[in-house]
NUSEFI-146060 format. One record per residue: x, y, z of N, C-alpha, C in turn; residue number from 0. Coordinates in Angstrom, 1 decimal, padded with zeros to 4 digits. Each point is the difference from the previous one (the first is absolute). Layout:
N
- X;Y;Z;X;Y;Z;X;Y;Z;NUM
...
end
This chain:
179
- 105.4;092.9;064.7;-000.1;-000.3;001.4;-000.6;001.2;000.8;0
- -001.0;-000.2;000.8;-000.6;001.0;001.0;000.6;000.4;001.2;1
- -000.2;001.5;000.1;001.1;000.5;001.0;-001.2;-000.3;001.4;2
- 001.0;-000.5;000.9;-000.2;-000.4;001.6;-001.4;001.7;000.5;3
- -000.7;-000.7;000.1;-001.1;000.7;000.5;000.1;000.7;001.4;4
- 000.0;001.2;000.5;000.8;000.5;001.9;-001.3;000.5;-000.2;5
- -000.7;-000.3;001.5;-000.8;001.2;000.1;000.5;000.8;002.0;6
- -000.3;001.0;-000.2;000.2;000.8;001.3;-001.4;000.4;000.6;7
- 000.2;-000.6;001.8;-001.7;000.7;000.7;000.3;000.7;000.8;8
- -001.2;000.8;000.6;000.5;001.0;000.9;-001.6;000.2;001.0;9
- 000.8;-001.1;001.2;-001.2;-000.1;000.6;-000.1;001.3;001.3;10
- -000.1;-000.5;001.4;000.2;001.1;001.2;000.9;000.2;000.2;11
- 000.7;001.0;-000.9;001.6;000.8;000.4;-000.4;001.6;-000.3;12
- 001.8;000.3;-000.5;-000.1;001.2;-000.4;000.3;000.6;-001.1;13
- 000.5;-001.2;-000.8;000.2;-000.1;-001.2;001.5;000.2;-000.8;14
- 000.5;000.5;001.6;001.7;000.2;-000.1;000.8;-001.6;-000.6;15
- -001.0;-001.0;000.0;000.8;-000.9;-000.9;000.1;000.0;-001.5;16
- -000.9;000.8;-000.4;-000.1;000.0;-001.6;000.5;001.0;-000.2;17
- 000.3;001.1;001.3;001.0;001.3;-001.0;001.5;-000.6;000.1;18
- 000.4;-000.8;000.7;001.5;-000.8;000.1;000.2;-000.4;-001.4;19
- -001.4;-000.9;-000.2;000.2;-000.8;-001.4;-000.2;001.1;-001.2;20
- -000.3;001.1;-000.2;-000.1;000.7;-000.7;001.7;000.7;-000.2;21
- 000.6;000.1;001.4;000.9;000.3;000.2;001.6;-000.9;-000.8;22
- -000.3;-001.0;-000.6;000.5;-000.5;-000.8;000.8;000.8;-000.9;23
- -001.1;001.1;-000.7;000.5;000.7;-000.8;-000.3;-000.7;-001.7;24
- 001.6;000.2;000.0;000.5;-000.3;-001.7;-000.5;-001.9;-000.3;25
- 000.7;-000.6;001.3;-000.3;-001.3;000.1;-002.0;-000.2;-000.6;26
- -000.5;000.8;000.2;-001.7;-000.5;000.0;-000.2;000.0;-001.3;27
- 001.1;000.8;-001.1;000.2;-000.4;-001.6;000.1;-001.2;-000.1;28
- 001.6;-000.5;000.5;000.1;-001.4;-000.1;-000.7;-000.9;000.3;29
- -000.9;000.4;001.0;-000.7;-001.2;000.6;-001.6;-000.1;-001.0;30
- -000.3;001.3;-000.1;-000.6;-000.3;-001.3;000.0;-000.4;-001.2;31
- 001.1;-000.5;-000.4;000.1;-000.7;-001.3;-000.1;-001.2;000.7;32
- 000.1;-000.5;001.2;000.2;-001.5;000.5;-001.1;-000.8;000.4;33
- -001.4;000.9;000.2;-000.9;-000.4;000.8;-001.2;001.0;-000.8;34
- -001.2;-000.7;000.1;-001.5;000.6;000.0;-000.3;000.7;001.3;35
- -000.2;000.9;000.2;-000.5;000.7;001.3;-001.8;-000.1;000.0;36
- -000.6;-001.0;001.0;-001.5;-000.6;-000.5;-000.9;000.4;000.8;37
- 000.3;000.7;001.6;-000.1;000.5;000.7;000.3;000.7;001.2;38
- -000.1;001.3;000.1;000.6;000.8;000.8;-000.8;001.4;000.3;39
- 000.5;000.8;001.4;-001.0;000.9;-000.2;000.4;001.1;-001.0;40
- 001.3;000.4;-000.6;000.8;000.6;-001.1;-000.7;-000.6;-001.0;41
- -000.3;-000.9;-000.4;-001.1;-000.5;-001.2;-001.2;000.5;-000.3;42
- -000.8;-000.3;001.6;-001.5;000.6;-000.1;-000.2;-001.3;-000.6;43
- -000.1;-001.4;-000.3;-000.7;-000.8;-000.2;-000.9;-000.5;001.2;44
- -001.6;000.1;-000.6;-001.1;-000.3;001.5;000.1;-001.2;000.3;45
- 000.2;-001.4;-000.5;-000.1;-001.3;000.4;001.0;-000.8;000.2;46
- 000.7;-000.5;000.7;000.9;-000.7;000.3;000.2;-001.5;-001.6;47
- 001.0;-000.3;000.0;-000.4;-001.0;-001.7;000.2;-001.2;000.5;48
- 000.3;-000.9;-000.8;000.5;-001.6;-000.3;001.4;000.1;-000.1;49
- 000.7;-001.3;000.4;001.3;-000.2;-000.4;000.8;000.9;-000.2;50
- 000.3;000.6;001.7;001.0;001.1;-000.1;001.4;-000.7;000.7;51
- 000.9;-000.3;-000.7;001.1;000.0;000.7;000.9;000.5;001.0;52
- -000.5;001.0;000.5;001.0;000.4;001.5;-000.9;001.6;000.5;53
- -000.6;-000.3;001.1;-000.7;000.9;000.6;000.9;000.7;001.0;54
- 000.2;001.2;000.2;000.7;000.9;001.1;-001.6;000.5;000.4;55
- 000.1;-000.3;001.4;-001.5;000.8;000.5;000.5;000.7;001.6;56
- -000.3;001.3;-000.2;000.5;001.1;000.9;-001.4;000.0;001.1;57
- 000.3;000.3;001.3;-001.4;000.2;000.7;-000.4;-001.0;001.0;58
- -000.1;000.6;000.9;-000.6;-001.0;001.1;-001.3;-000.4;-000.2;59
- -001.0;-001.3;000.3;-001.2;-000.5;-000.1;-000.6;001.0;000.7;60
- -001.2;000.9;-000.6;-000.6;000.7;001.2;-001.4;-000.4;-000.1;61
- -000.6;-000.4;-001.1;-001.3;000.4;-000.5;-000.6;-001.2;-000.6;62
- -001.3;000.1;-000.2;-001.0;-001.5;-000.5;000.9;000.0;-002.1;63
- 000.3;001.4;-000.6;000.5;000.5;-000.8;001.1;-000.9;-000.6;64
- 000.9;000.5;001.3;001.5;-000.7;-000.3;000.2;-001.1;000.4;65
- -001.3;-000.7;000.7;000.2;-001.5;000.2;-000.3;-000.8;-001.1;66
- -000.9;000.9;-000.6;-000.5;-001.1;-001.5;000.5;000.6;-000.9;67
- 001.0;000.6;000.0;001.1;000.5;-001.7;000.7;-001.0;000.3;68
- 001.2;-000.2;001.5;000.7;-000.5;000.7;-000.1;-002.1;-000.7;69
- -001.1;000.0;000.0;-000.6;-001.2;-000.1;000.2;-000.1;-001.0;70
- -000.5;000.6;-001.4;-000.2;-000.1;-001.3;002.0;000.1;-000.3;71
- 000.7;000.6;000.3;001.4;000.3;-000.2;000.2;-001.5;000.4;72
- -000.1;-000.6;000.9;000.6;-001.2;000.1;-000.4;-001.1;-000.8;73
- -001.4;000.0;-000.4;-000.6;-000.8;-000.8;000.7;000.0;-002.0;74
- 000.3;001.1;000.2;000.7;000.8;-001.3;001.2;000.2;-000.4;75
- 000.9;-000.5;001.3;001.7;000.5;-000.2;000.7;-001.7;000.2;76
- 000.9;000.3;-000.9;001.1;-001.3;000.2;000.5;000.7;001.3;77
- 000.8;001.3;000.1;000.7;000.2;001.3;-000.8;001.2;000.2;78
- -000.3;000.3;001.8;-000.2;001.3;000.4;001.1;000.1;001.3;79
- 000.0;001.0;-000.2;001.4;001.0;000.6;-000.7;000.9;000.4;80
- 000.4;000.0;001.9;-000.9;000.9;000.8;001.1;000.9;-000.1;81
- 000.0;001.2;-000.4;000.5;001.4;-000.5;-000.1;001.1;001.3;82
- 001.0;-000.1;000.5;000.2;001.2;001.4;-000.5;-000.6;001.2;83
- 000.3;000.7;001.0;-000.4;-000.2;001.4;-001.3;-000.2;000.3;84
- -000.6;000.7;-000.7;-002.0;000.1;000.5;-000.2;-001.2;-000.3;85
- 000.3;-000.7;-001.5;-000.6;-001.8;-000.1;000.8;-000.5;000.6;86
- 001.5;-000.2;000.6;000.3;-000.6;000.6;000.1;-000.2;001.3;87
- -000.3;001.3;000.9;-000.5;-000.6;000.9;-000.9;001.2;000.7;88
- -000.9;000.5;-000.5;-000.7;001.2;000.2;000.3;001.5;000.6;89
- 000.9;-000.1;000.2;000.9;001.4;000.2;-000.9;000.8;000.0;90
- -000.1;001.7;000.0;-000.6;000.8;-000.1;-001.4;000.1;000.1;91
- -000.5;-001.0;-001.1;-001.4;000.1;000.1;-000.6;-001.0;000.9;92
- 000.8;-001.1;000.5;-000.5;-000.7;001.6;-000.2;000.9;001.1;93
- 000.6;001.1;000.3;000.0;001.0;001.2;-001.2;000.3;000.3;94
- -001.2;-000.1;-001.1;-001.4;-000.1;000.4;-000.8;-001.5;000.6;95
- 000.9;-000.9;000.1;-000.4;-001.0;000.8;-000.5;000.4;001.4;96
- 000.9;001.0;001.0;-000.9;000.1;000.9;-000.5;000.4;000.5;97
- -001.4;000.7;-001.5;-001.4;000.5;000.2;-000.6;-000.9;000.0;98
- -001.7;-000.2;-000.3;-000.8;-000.7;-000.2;-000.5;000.7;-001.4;99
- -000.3;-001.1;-001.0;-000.7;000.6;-001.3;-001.1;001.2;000.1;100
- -000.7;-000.6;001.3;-001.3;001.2;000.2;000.9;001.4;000.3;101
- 000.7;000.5;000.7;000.7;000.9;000.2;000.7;000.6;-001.0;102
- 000.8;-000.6;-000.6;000.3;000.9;-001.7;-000.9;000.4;-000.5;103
- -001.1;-000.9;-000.2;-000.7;000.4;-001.1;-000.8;000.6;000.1;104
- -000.4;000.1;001.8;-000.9;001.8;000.4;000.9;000.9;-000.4;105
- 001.2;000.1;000.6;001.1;000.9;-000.1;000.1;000.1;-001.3;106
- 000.6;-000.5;-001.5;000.0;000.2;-001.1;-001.4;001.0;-000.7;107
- -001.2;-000.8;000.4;-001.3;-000.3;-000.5;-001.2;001.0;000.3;108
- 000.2;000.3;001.2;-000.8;000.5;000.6;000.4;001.3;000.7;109
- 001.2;000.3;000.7;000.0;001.2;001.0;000.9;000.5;-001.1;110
- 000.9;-000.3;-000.8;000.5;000.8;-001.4;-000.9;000.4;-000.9;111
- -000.8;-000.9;-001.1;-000.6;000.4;-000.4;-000.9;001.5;-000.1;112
- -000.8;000.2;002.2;-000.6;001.6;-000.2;001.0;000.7;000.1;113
- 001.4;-000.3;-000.4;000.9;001.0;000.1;000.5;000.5;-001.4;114
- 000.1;-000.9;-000.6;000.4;-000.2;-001.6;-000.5;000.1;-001.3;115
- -001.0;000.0;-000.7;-000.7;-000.3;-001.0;000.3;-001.2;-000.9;116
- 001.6;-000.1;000.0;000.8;-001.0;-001.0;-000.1;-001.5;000.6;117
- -000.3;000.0;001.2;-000.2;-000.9;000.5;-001.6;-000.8;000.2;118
- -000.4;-001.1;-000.4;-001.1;-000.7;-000.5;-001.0;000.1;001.2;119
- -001.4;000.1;000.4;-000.8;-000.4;000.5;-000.1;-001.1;000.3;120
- -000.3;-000.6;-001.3;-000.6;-001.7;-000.3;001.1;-000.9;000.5;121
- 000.8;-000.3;001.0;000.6;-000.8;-000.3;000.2;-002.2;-000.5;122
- -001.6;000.5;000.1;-000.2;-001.7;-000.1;000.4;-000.5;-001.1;123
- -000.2;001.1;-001.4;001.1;-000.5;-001.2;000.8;000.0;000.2;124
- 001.0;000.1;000.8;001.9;-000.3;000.2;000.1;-001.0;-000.1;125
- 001.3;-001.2;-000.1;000.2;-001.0;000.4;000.0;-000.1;001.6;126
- -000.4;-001.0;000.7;-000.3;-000.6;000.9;001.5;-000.1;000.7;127
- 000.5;000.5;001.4;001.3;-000.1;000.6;000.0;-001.2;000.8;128
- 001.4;-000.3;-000.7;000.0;-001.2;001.0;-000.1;000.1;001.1;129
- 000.3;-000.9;001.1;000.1;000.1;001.5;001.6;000.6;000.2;130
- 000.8;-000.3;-000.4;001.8;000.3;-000.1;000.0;-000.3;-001.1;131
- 000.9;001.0;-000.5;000.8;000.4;-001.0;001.0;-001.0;000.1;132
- 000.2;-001.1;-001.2;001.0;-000.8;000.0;000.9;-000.6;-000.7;133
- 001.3;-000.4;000.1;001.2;-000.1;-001.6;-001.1;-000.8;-000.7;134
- 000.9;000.1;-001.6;-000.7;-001.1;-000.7;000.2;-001.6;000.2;135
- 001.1;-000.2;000.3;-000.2;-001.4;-000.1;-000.5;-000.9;001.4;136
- -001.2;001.0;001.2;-001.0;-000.5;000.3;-001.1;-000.3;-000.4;137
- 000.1;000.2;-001.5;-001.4;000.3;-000.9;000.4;-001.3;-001.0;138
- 001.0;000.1;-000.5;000.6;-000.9;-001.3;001.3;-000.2;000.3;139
- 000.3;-001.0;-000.7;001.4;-000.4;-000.1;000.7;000.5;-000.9;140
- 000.9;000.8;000.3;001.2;001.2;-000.6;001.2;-001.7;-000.4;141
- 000.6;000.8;-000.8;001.1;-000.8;-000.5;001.3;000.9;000.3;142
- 000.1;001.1;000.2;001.1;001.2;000.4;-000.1;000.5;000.8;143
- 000.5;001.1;000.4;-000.2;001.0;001.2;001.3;001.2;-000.3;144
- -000.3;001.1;-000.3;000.9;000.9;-000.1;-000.2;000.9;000.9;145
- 000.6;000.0;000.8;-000.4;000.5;001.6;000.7;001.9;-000.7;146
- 000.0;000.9;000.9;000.5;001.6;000.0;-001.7;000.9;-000.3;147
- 000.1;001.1;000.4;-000.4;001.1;000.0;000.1;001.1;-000.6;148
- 000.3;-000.1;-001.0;-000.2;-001.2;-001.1;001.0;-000.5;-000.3;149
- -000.1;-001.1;-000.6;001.0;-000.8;-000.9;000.8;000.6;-000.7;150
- 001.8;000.3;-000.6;000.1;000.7;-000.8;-000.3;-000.6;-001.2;151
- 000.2;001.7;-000.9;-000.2;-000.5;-001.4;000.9;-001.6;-000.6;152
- 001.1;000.1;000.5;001.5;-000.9;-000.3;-001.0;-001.1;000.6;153
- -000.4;-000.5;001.3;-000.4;-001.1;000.4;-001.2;-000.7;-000.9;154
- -001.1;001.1;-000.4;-000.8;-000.7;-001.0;000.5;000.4;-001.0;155
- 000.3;000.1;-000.9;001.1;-000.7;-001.0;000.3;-001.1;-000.5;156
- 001.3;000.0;001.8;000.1;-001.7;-000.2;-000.8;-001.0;000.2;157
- -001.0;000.1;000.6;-000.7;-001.0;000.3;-000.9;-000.3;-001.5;158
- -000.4;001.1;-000.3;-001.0;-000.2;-001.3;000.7;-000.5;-000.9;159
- 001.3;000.3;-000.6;000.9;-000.4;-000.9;000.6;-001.4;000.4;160
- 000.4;-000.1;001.0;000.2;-001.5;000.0;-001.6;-001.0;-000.2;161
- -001.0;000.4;000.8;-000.9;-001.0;-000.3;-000.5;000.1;-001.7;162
- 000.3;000.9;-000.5;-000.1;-000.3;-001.4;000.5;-000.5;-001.5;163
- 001.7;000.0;001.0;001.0;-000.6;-000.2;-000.5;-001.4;000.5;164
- -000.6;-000.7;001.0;000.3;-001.5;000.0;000.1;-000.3;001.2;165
- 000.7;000.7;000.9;000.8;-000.1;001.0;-000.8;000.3;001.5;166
- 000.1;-000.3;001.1;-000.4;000.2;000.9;000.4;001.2;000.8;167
- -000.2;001.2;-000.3;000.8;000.8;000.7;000.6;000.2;001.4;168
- 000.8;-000.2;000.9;000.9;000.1;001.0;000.1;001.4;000.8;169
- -001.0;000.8;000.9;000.1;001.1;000.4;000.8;000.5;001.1;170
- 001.0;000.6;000.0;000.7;-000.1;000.9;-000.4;001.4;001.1;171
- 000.3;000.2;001.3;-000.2;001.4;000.7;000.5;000.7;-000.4;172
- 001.4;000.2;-001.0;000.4;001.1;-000.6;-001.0;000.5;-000.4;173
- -001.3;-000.4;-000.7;-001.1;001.1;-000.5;-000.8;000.2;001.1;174
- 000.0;-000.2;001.1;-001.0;000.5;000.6;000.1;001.2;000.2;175
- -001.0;001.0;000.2;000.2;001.7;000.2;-001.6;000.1;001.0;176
- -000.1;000.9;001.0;-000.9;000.3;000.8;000.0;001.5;-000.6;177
- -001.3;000.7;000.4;-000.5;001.4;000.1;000.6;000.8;-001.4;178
end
């Protein structure tokens, strides 16, 4: 029998969702014998796959980028599970809602750059910003929601381990944690 396929995304955040999940610890053994890890950014796999059984995707929608992984994850997942505050309801990385795209991206692009070297000239290769930065399931239809800043390790856990157990996981505010 084939172990249940997880993949992990990491769209406009900070990535503090995947050091929670990392933060598992000892548990990421066990959970490794339970599951194929198929993609994630801890993987380094470049393309999103087929027939992934349970997507945790970290990150607020910001970009032409994360709208079309966003898309492909849903096209691809029995379950996705918006993973922290930024996919669920844009937290942190929404605070740039009230710029205007053109304004970041002189600011980012332009008046940084003659300041910086590390920072690009060209920005027309970037992905494309959206107008607002927004949760994911204004993008696609999420089937979970593990709300915190991040999530703890214990909360994703349970949720990963019961959906792979069968079960519908049950989240209660005891997990929730801010800052």
């Amino acid at each position: 029998m084939s172990k249940p396929r997880v993949a992990t995304a990491w769209l406009g955040g900070c990535s503090g969702c995947h050091m929670s999940f990392l933060d598992m610890d000892e548990r990421l053994i066990d959970l490794a014998d339970k599951i194929e890890l198929v993609y994630s950014p801890i993987a380094d796999v470049k393309e999103f796959p087929t027939n992934v059984d349970v997507a945790l995707v970290e990150g607020a929608v910001t970009n032409s980028e994360n709208e079309e992984l966003a898309h492909q994850i849903r096209r691809n997942a029995r379950f996705v599970i918006s993973f922290g505050d930024c996919a669920t309801t844009g937290n942190v990385t929404a605070l740039r809602n009230k710029f205007s795209v053109e304004a970041i991206e002189h600011r980012s692009y332009i008046e940084l750059s003659d300041k910086n070297p590390m920072v690009p000239n060209e920005y027309e290769t970037i992905a494309k910003l959206m107008k607002k930065a927004v949760p994911l399931h204004e993008v696609i239809t999420v089937d979970f929601f593990l709300h915190g800043c991040p999530p703890s390790a214990d909360e994703i856990w349970f949720a990963v381990t019961e959906l792979l157990a069968g079960r519908t996981p049950v989240l209660s505010t005891a997990y929730l944690r801010f800052g």
